[in-house]
C-alpha positions as CSV (number, residue, x, y, z in Angstrom):
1,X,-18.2,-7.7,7.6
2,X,-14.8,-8.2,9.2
3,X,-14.5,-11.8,8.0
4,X,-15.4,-10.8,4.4
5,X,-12.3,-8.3,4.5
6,X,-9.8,-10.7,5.6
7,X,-11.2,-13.5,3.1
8,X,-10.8,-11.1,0.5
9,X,-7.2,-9.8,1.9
10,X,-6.3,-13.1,2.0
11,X,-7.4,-14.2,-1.6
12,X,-5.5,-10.9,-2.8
13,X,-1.7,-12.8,-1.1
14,X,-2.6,-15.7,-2.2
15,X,-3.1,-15.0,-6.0
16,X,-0.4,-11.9,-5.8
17,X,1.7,-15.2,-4.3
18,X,0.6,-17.6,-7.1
19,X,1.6,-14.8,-9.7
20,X,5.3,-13.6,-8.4
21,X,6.0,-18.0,-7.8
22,X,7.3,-18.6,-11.1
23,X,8.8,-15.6,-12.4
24,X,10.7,-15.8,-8.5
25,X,11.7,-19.5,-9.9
26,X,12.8,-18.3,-13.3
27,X,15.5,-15.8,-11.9
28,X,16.5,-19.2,-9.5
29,X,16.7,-21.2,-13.2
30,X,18.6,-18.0,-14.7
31,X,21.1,-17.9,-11.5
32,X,22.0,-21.7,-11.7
33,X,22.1,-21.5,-15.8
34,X,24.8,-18.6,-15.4
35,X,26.6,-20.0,-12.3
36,X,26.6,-23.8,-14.0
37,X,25.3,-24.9,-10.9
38,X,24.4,-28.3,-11.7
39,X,23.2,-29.3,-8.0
40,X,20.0,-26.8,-8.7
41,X,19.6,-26.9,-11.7
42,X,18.8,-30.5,-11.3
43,X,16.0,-29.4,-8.8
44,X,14.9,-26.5,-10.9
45,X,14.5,-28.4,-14.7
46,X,13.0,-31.5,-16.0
47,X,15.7,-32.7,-18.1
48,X,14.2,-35.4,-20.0
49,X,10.9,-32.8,-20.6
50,X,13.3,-30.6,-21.9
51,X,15.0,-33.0,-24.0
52,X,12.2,-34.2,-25.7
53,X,10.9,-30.9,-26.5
54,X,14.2,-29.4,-28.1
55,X,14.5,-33.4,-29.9
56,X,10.8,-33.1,-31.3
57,X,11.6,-29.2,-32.8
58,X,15.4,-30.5,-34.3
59,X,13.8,-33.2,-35.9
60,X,10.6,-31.3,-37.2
61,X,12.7,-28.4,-38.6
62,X,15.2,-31.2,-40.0
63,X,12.0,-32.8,-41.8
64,X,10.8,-29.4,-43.0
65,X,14.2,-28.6,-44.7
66,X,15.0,-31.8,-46.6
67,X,14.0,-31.5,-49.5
68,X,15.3,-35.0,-50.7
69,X,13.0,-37.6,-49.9
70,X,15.2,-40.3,-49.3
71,X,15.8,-39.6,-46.1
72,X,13.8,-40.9,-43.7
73,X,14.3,-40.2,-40.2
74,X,12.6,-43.6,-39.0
75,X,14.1,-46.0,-40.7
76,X,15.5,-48.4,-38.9
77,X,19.5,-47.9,-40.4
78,X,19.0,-44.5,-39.5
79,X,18.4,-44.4,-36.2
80,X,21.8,-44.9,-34.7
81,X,22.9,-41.9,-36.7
82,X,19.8,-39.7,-35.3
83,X,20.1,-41.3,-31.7
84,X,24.4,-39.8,-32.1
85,X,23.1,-36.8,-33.3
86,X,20.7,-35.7,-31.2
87,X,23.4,-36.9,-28.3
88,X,25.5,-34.7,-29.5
89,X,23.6,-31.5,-29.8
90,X,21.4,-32.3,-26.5
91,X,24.6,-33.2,-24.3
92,X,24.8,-31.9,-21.0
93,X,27.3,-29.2,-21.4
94,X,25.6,-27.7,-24.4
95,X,22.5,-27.9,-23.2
96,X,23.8,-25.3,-20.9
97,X,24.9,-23.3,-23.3
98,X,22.1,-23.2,-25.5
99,X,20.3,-22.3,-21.8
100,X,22.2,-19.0,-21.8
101,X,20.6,-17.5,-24.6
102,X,17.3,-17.2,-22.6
103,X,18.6,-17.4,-19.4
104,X,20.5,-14.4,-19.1
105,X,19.6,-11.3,-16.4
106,X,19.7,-8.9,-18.7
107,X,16.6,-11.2,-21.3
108,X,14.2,-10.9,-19.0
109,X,14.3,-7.1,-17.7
110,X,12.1,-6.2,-15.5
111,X,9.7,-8.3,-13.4
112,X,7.2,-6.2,-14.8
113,X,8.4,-6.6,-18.3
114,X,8.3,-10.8,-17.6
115,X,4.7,-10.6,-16.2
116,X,3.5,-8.6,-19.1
117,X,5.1,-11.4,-21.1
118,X,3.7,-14.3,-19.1
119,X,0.6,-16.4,-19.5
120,X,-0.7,-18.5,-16.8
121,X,-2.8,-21.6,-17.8
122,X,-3.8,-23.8,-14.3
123,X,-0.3,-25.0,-13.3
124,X,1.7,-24.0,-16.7
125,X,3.8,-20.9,-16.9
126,X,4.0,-19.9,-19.8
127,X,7.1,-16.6,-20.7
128,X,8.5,-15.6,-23.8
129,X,12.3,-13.8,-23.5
130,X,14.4,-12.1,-24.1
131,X,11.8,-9.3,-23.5
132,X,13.9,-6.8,-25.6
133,X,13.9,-8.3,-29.0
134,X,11.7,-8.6,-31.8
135,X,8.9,-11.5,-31.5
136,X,10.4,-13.7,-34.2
137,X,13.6,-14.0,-32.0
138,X,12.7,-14.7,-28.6
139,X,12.6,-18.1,-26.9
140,X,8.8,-19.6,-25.1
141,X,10.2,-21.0,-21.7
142,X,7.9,-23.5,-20.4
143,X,7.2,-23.6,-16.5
144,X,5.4,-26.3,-15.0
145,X,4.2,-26.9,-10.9
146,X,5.8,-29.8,-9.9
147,X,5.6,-31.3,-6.1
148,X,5.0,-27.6,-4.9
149,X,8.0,-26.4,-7.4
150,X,8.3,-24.7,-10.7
151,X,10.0,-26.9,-13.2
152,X,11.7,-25.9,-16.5
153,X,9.5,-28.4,-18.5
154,X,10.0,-27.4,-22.1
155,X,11.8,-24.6,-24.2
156,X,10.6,-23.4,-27.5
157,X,13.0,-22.5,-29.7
158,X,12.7,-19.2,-32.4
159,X,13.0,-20.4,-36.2
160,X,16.7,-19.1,-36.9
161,X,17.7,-21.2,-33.6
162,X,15.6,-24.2,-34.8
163,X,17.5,-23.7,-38.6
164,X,20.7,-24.1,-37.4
165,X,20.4,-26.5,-34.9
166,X,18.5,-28.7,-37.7
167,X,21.8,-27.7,-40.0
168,X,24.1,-29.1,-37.6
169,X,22.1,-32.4,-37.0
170,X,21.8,-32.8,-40.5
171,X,25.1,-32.8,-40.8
172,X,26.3,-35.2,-37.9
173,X,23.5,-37.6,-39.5
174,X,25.0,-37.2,-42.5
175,X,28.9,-38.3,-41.4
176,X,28.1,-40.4,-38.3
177,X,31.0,-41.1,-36.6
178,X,32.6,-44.5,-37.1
């Protein structure tokens, strides 16, 4: 009877372990996004992940908002212009700022609030913040288990973030520089 206790005592820490993991890593993600601490946030995020997520939601919400049909994203004269685009929104130092807007202390509120938030699929992590705003508005961070660490693997953006980053691509394909 004894052994049946501890099993169970020790299946209780391990999943109440499994569960606090991520949302633990996320303030560590928030901390090093605030404090531009490049050294951990190296150890904490999968940069080219990340990048391709945020390239493949520019360039959808680009597609979904040009209306002329002439351009087309895949032709081969327009790739240089895309490739310096997407450069130039995805660069290192404002990727860190378009971090901050859902990796502030004050987006995700409580633990509590970020759990209720959460979903956990096998080794994803799955948390939509800022927990305070409306639905339409909030960002779906993208944790993975990596080598026994949570990794920033992707970063959904809301619509009005995807609209103007998609303006502002459209128009540094638009007027490449020379």
């Amino acid at each position: 009877m004894r052994w049946i206790v501890v099993i169970i005592l020790a299946l209780i820490v391990l999943l109440a372990g499994y569960t606090v993991w991520p949302i633990y890593d996320l303030y560590r993600i928030a901390a090093a996004v605030e404090t531009r601490n490049p050294a951990a946030l190296q150890e904490l995020v999968d940069f080219p992940s990340l990048r391709a997520s945020l390239t493949k939601q520019i360039v959808d919400a680009h597609r979904k908002r040009t209306t002329d049909k002439s351009v087309v994203l895949s032709d081969r004269s327009e790739r240089p212009a895309v490739g310096v685009g997407l450069a130039k929104i995805l660069h290192s130092e404002r990727l860190l700022d378009r971090l901050g807007a859902p990796f502030t202390a004050n987006s995700f509120g409580s633990a509590w609030q970020i759990w209720l938030n959460s979903d956990y699929s096998g080794r994803t992590f799955y948390v939509t913040v800022p927990v305070d705003r409306p639905f339409d508005q909030r960002f779906r961070v993208r944790l993975r288990l990596v080598h026994w660490d949570w990794k920033l693997l992707a970063l959904d953006l809301p619509e009005s973030t995807k609209t103007h980053l998609a303006q502002e691509f459209a128009r540094l394909i638009a007027d490449p520089p020379k």
